[in-house]
The first five atom37 places (N, CA, C, CB, O) and aatype in JSON, in Angstrom:
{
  "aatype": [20, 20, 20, 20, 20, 20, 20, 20, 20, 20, 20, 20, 20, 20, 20, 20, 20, 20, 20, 20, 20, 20, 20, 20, 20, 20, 20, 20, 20, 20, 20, 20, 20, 20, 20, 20, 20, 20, 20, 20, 20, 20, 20, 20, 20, 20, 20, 20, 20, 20, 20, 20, 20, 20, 20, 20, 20, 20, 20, 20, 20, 20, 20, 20, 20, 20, 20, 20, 20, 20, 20, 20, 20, 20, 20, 20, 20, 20, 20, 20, 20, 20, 20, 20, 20, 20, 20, 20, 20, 20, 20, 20, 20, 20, 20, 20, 20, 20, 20, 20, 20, 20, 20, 20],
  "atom_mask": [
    [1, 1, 1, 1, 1],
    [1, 1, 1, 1, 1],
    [1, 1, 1, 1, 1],
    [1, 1, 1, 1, 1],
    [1, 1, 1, 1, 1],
    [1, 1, 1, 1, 1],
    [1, 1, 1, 1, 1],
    [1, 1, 1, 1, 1],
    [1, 1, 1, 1, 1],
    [1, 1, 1, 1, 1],
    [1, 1, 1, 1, 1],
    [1, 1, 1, 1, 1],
    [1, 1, 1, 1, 1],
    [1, 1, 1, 1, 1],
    [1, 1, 1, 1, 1],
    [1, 1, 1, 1, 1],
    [1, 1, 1, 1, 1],
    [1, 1, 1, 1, 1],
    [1, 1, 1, 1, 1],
    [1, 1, 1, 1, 1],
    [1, 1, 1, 1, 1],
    [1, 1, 1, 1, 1],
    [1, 1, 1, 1, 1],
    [1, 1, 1, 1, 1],
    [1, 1, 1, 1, 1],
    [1, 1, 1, 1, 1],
    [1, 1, 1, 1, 1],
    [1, 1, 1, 1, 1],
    [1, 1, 1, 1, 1],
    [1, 1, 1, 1, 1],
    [1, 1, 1, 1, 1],
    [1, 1, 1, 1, 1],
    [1, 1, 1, 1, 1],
    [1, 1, 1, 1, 1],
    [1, 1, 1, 1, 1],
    [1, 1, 1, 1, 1],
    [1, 1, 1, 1, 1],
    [1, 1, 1, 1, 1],
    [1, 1, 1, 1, 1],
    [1, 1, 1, 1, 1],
    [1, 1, 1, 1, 1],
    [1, 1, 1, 1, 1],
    [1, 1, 1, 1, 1],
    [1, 1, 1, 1, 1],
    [1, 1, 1, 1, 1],
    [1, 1, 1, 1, 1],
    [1, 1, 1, 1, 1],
    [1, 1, 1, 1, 1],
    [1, 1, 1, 1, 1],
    [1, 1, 1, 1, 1],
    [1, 1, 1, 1, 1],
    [1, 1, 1, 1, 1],
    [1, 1, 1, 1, 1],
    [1, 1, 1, 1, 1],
    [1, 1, 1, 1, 1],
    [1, 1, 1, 1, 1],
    [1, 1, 1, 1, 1],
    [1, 1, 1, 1, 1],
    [1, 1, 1, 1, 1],
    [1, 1, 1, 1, 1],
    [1, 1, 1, 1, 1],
    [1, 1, 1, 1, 1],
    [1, 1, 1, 1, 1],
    [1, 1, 1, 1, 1],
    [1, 1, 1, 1, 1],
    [1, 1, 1, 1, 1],
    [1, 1, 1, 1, 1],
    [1, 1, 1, 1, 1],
    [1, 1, 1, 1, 1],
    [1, 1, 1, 1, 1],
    [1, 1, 1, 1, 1],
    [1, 1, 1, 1, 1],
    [1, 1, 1, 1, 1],
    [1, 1, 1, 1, 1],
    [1, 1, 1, 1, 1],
    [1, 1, 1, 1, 1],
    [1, 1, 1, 1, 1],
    [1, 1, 1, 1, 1],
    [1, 1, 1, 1, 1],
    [1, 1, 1, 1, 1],
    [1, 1, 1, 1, 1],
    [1, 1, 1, 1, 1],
    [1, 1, 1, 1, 1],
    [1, 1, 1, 1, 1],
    [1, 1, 1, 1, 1],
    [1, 1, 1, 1, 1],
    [1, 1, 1, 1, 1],
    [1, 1, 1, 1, 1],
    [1, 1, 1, 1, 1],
    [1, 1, 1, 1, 1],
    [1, 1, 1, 1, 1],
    [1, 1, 1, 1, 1],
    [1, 1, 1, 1, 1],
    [1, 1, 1, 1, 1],
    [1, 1, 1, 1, 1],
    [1, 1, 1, 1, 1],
    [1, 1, 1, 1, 1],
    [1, 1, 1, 1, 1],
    [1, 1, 1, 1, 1],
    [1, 1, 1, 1, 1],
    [1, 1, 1, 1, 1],
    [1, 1, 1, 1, 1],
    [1, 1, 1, 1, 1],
    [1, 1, 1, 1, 1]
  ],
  "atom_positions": [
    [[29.5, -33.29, 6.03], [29.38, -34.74, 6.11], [30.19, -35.43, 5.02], [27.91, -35.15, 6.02], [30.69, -36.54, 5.2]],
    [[30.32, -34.67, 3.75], [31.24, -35.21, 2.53], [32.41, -35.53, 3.21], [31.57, -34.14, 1.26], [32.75, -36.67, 3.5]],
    [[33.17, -34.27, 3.51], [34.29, -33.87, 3.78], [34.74, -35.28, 4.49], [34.29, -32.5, 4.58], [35.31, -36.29, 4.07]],
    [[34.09, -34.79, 6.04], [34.38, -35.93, 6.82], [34.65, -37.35, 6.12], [33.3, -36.06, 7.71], [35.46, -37.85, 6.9]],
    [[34.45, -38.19, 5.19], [34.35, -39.32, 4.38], [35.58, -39.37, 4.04], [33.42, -39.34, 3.3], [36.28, -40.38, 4.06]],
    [[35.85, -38.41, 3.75], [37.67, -38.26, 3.52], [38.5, -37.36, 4.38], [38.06, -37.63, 2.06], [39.53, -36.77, 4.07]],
    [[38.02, -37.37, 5.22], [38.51, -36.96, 6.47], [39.55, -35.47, 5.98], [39.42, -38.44, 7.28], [40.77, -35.42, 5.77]],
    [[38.89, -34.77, 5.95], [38.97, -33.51, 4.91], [38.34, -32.93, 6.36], [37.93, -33.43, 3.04], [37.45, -33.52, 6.98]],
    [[39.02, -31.57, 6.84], [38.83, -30.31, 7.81], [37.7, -29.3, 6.87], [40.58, -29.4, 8.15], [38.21, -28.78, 5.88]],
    [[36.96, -29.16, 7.0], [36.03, -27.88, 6.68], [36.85, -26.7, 6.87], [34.71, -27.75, 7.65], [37.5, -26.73, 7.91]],
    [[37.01, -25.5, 6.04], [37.54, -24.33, 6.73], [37.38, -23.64, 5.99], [38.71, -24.21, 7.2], [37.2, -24.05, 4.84]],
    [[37.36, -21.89, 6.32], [37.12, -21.09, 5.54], [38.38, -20.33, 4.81], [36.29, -20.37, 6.2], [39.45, -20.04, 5.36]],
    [[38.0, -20.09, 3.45], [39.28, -19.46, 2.55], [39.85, -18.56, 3.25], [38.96, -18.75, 1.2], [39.41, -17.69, 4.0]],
    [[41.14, -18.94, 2.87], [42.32, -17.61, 3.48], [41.28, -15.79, 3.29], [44.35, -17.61, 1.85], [40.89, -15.01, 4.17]],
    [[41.2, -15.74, 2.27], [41.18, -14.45, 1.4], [39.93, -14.38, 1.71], [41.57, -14.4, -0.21], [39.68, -13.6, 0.79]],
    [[38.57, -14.55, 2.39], [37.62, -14.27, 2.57], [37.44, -13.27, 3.5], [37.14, -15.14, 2.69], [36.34, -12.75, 3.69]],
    [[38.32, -13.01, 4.01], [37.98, -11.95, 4.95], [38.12, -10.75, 4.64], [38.55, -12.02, 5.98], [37.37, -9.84, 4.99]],
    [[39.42, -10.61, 3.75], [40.25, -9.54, 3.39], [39.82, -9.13, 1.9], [41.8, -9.95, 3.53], [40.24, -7.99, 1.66]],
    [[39.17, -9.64, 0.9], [39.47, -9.49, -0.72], [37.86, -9.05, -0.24], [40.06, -11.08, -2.1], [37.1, -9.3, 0.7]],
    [[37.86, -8.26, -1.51], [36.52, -7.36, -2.15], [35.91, -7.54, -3.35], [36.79, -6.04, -2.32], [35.04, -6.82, -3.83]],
    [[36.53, -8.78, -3.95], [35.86, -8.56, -4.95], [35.67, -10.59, -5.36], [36.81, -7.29, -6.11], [35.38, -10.89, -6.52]],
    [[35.81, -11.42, -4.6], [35.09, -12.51, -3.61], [33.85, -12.76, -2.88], [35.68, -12.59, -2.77], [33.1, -11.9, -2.42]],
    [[33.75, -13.91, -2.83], [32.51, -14.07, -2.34], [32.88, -14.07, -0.38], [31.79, -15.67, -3.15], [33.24, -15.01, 0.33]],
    [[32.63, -12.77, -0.08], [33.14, -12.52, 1.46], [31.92, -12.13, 2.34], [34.31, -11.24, 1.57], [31.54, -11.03, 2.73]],
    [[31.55, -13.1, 2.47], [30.18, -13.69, 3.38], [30.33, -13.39, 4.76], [29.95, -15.37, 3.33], [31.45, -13.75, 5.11]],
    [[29.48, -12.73, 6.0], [30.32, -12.84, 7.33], [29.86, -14.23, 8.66], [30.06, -11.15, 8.08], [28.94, -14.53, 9.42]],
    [[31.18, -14.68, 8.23], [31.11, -16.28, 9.21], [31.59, -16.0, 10.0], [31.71, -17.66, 8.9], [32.44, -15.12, 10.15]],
    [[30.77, -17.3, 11.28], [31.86, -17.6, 12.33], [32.51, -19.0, 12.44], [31.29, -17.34, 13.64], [33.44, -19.29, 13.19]],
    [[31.86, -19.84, 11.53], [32.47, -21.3, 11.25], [32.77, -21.39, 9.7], [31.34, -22.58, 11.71], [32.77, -20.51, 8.84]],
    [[33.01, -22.61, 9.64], [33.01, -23.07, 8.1], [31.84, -23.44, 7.59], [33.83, -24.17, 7.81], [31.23, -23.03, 6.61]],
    [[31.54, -24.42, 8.55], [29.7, -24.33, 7.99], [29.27, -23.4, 7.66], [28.6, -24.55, 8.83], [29.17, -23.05, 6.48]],
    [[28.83, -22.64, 8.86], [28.31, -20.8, 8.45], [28.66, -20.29, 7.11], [29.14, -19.55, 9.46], [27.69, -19.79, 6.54]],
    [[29.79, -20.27, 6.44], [30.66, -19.91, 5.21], [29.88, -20.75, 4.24], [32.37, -20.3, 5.29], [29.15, -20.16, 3.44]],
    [[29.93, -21.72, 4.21], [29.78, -22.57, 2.74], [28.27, -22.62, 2.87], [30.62, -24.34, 2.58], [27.72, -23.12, 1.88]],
    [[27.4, -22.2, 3.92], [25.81, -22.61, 4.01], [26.0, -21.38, 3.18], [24.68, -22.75, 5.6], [25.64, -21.64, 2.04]],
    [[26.54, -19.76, 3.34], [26.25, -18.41, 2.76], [26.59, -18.58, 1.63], [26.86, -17.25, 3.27], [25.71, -18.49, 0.77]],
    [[28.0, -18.88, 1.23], [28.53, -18.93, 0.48], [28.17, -19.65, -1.03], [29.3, -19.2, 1.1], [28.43, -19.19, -2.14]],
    [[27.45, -20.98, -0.68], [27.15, -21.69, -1.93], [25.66, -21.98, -1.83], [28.04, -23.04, -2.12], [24.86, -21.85, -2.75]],
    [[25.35, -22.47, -0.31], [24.1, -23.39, -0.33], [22.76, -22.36, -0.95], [23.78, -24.03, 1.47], [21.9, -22.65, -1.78]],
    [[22.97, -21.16, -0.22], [21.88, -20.41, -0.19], [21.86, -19.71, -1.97], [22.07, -19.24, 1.23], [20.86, -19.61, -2.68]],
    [[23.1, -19.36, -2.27], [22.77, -18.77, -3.94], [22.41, -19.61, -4.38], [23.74, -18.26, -4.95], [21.81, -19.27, -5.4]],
    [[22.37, -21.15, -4.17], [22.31, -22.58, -5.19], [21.11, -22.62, -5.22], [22.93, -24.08, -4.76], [20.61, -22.76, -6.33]],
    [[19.89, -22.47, -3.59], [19.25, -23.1, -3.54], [18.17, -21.09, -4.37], [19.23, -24.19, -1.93], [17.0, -21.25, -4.7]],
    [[18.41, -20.53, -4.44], [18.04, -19.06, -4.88], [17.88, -19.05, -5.78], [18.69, -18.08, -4.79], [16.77, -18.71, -6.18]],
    [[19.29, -19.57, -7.0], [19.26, -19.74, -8.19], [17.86, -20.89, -8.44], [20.78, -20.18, -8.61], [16.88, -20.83, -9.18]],
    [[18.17, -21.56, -7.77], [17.42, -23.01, -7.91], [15.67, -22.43, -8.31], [17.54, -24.12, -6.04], [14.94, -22.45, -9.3]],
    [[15.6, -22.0, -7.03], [13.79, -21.17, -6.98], [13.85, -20.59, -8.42], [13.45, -19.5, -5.54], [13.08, -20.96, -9.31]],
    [[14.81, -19.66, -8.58], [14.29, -18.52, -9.39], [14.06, -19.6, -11.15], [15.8, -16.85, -9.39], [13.3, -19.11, -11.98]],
    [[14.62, -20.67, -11.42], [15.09, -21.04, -12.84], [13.1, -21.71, -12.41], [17.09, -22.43, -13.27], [12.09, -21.35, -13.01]],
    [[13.16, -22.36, -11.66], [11.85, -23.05, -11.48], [10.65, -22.32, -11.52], [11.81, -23.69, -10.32], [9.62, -22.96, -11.72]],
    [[10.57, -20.68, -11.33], [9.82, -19.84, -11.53], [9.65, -19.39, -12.61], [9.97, -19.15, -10.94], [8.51, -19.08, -12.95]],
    [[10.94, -19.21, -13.64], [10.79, -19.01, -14.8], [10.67, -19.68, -15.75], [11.35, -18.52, -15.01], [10.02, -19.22, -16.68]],
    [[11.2, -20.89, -15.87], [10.96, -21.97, -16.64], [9.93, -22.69, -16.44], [11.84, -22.69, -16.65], [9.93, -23.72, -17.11]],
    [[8.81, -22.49, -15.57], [7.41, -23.94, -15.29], [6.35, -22.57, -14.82], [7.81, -25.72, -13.38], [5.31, -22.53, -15.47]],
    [[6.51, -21.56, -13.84], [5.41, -21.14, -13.57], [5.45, -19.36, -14.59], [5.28, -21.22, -11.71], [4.4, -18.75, -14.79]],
    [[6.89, -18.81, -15.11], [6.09, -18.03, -15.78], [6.48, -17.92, -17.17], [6.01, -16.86, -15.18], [6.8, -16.92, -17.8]],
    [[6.4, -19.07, -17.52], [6.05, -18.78, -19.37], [5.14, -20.12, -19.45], [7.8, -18.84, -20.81], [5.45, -21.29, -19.69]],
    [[3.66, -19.36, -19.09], [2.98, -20.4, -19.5], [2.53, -20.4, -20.92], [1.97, -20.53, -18.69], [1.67, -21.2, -21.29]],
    [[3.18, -19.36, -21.92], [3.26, -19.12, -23.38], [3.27, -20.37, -24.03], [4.45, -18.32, -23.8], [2.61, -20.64, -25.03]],
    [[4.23, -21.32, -23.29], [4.98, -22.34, -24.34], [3.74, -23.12, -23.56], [7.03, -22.91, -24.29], [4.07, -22.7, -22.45]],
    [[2.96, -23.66, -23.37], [2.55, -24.53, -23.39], [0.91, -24.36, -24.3], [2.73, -24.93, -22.04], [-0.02, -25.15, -24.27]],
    [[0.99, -23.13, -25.02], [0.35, -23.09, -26.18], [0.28, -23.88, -27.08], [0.58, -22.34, -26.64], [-0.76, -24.22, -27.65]],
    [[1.7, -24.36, -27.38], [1.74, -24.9, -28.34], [1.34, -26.5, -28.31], [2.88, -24.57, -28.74], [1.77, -27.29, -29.15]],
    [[0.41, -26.88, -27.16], [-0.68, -27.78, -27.57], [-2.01, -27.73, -28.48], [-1.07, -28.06, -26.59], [-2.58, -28.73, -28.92]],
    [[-2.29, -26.71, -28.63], [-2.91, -26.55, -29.85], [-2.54, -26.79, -31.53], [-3.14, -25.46, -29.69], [-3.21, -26.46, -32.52]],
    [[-1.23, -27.47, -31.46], [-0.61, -27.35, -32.97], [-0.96, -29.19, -32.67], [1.53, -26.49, -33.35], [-0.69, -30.07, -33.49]],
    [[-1.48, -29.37, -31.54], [-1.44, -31.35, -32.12], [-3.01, -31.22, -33.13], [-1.77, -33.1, -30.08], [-3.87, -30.42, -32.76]],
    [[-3.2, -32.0, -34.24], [-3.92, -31.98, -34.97], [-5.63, -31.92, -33.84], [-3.45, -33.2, -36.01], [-6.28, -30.91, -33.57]],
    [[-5.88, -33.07, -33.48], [-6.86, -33.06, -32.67], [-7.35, -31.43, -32.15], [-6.37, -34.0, -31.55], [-8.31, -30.75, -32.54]],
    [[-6.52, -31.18, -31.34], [-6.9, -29.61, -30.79], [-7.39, -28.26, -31.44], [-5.82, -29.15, -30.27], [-8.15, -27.35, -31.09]],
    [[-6.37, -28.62, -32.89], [-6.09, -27.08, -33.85], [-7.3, -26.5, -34.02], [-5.45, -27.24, -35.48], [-7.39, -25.4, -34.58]],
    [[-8.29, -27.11, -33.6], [-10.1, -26.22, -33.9], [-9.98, -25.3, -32.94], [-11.84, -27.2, -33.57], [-10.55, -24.24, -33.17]],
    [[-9.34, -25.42, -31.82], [-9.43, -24.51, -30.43], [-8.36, -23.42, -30.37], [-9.19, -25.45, -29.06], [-8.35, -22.48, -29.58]],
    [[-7.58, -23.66, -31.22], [-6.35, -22.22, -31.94], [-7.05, -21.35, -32.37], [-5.28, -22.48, -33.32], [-7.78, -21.29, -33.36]],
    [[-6.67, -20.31, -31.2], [-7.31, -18.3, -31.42], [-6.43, -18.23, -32.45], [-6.95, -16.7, -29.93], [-5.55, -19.06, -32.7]],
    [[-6.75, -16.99, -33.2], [-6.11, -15.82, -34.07], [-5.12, -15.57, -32.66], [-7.37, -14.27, -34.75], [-3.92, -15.85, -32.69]],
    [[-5.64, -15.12, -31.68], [-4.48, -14.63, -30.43], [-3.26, -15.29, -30.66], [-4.89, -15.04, -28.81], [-2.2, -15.01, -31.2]],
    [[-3.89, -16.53, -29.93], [-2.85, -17.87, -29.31], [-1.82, -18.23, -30.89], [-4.18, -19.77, -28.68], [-0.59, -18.2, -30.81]],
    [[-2.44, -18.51, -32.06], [-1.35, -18.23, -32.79], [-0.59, -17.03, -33.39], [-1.55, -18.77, -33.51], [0.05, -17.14, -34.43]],
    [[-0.66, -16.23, -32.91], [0.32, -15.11, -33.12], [1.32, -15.21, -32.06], [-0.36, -13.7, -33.1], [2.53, -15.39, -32.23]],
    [[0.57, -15.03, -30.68], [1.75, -15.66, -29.79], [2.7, -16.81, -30.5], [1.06, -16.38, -28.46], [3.93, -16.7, -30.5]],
    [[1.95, -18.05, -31.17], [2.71, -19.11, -31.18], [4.0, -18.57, -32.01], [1.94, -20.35, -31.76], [5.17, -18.9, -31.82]],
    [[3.61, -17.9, -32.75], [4.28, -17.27, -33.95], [5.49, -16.17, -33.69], [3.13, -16.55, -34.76], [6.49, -16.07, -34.41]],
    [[5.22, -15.41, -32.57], [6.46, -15.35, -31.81], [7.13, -15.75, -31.16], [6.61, -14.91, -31.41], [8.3, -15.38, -31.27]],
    [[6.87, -16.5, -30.38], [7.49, -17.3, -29.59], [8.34, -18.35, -30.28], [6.58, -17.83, -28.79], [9.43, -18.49, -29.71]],
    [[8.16, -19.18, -31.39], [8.57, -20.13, -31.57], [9.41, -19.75, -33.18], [7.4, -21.17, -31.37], [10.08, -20.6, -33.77]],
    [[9.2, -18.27, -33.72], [9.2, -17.91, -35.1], [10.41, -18.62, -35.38], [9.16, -16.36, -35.48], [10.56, -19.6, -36.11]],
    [[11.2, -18.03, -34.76], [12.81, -18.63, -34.8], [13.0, -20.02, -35.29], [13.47, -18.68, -33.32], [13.83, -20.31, -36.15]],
    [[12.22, -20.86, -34.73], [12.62, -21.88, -35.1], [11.29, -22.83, -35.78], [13.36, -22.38, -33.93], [10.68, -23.87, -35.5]],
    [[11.29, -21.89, -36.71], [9.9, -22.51, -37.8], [10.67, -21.77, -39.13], [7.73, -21.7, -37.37], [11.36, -20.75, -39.21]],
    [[10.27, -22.68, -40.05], [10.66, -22.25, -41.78], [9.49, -21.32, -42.25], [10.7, -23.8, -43.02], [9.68, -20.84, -43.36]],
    [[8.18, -20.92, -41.57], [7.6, -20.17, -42.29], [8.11, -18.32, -41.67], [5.96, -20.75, -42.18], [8.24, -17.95, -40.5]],
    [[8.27, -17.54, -42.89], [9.26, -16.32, -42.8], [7.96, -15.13, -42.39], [10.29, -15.96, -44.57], [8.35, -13.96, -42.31]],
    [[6.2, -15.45, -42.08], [5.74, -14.47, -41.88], [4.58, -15.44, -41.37], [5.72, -13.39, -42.97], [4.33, -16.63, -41.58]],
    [[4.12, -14.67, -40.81], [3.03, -15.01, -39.57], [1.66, -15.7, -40.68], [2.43, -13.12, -38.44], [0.99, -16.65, -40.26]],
    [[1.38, -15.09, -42.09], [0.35, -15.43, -42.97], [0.61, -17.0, -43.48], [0.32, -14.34, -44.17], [-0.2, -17.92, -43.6]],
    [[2.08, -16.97, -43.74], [2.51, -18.12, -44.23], [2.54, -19.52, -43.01], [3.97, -17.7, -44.84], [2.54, -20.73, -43.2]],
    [[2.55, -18.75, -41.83], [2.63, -19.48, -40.87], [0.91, -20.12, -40.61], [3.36, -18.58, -39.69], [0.65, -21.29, -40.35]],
    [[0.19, -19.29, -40.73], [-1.21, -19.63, -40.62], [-2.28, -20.4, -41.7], [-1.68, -18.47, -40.4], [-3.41, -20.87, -41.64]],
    [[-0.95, -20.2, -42.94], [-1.49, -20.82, -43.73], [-1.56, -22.36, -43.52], [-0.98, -20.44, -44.76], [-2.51, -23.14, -43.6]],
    [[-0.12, -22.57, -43.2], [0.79, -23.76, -43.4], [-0.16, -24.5, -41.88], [2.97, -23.33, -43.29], [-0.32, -25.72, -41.85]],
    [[-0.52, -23.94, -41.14], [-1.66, -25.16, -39.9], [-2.93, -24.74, -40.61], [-1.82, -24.7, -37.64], [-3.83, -24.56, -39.79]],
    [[-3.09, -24.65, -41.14], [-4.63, -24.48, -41.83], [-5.73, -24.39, -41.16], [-5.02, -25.46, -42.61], [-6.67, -25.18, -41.3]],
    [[-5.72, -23.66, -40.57], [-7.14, -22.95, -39.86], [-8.05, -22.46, -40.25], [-7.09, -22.11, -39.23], [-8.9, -22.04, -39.47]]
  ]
}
């Protein structure tokens, strides 16, 4: 439907039929081609980032326990997790110092 707007032919790459080491999908149109070709890894990729980023690291959303209000409800567990997960990018250099520094 893009295409058409600029009155642009849909068609499939020369080299798709013949090259091996391309994305050589088996079409019988151009549609067919670019639905294999892009739509479906896009929409694949798409699922998989949304699976990993929202439904499986529900780790990071631990770190609602560091808002002051909550910090009574911070396990020994849940901050050690926090403490890996996030070590990297915290100034305290050991998990004691880290537990010190939210004062539990």
């Amino acid at each position: 439907d893009l295409a058409s707007k600029d009155e642009e032919v849909p068609s499939i790459p020369r080299g798709a039929v013949r090259q091996r080491h391309c994305v050589n999908v088996p079409a019988q149109t151009p549609k067919e081609y670019w639905k294999r070709a892009l739509f479906f890894p896009f929409l694949d990729h798409l699922i998989q980032e949304l699976q990993d980023r929202l439904v499986g690291n529900e780790a990071r959303f631990h770190a609602e326990y560091l808002i002051p209000i909550k910090l009574q409800g911070l396990s020994n567990q849940v901050a050690r997790q926090l403490f890996e997960t996030f070590g990297d990018d915290l100034p305290a250099v050991s998990f004691n110092v880290f537990d010190a520094e939210i004062g539990r």
